[in-house]
C-alpha positions, 0 to 999 in steps of 0.5 A: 518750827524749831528754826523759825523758834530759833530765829526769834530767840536769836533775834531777843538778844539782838541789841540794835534791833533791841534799841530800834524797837523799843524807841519807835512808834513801830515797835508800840504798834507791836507790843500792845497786844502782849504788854500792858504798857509803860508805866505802872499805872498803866498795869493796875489799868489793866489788872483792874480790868482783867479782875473784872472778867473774873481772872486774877493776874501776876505784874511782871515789870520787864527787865533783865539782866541790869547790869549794876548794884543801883539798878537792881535797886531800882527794879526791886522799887517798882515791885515794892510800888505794886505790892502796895499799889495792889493791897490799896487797890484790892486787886486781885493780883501779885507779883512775878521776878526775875532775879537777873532784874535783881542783880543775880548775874552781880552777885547772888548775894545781892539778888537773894538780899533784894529778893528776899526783902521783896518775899518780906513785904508781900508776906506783910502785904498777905501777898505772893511773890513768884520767882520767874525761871530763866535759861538753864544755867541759872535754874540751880542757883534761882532754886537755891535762892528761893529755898533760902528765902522760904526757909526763913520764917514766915515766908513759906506762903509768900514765894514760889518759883517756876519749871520749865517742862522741857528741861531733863532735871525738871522731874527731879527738881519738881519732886523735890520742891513738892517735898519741902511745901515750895509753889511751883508755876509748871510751864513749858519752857521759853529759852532756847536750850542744848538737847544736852539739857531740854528735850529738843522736841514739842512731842517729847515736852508735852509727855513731860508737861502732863506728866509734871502736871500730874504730881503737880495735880496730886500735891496738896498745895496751890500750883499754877499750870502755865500753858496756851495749849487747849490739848493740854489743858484738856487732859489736866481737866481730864485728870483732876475730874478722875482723881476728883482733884477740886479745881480750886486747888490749882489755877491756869495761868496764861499770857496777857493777849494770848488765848483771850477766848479759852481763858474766858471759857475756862472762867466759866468753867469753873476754873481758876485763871490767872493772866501773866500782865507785863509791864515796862520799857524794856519790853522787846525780849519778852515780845521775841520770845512770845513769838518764839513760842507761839508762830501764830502770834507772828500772823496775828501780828501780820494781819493786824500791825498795819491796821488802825 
């Protein structure tokens, strides 16, 4: 499991195979049960119809580490679109970023400056945005950023950030985020990291999951649990039923095209769903790293590729 994760993480970053992929008819064979579509006209298609089974979702435009000041422009445009797109709509939905998209590997300043704008306009919006964690070099510099940015007036409703389980900091980092009244998405974890800086086993990330997901739980605040594993899902129900946690204190939240079934009976359960939708061109890393999390994605893919 951890070389088959390994491989696919590997090949996210492969840029021939990158560009393969994302200009033939192959790879749109292969990315329609995970993304959206192209455009974003294509994502509130398909938020409008999510809405509909009683889920709400979170519209990620794919891209990742631009590489100039005007494409980091360009990027923030597309969520400044959504947000109006949303309100006009009446979706139930909001926005997730990362901040490589906005420019952060430039200069944190531009990225803060451009994030912080798009936290300004989903405030006005009565709307939130999420800032999307990526690997662990970044996590110290992505939390400051969203710290400054909720710090300024008006915004500690409009933005929130995500941990990752499987990162040794994350008890420390999660404690401190509860402290200050900051959103947290808690989900697992997608990159893969040293066992300098991650617990380098399933085993060992599930303890912190649930544990995590307990301060999380006991917080007044509105989280988000992120996760596909029904056993973990079992046991955050179990604990918010003993501690007499009100379910519409938290949501679930998971990937657009994973899991379709225990969102749906989660839903009928009484319980808050939220579904991650992406969107974008740039959808290959995404894809891989789907795949890396989840081998049964691959077989799903094997069986089903080639079908009409």
């Amino acid at each position: 499991m951890p070389i088959l994760r390994s491989a696919f993480i590997a090949l996210s970053r492969n840029r021939p195979l990158r560009h393969f992929f994302e200009h033939s008819a192959v790879g749109t064979r292969l990315n329609r049960r995970f993304i959206a579509g192209m455009e974003i006209e294509d994502a509130l298609r398909v938020a409008e119809a999510v809405n509909r089974q009683g889920i709400a979702v979170t519209l990620d435009s794919l891209g990742e580490s631009v590489t100039s000041e005007s494409e980091a422009h360009l990027a923030a445009e597309v969520y400044h679109r959504l947000l109006e797109s949303i309100q006009k709509l009446g979706l139930n939905a909001n926005v997730s970023v990362k901040l490589t998209q906005m420019g952060l590997e430039q200069s944190a300043e531009l990225a803060e400056s451009i994030a912080g704008e798009l936290a300004r306009h989903a405030s006005a919006m009565q709307n939130f945005m999420r800032i999307d964690m990526e690997d662990s070099r970044l996590t110290q510099i992505t939390l400051d950023i969203v710290r400054r940015i909720h710090a300024r007036a008006g915004m500690r409703d409009a933005i929130g950030v995500v941990i990752q389980a499987y990162l040794y900091r994350s008890q420390a980092d999660v404690e401190q985020l509860l402290i200050e009244g900051i959103r947290i998405r808690l989900c697992k974890g997608a990159y893969n990291e040293p066992p300098e800086v991650a617990f380098p086993r399933k085993a060992e990330v599930d303890v912190s999951f649930l544990k995590l997901a307990q301060l999380v739980l006991d917080n007044p605040f509105y989280h988000a649990l992120a996760t596909h594993d029904e056993s973990m899902v079992n046991a955050v129900k179990a604990y918010a039923e003993e501690h007499r946690i009100d379910p519409a204190r938290f949501e679930f939240q998971m990937l657009y095209g994973v899991r379709r079934d225990l969102q749906r009976k989660l839903v009928a359960q009484g319980y808050k769903v939220r579904v991650y939708v992406p969107f974008g061109r740039e959808w290959y890393p995404y894809f891989m790293r789907r795949l890396a999390e989840r081998p049964a994605n691959v077989l799903f893919l094997a069986r089903n590729i080639f079908r009409s």
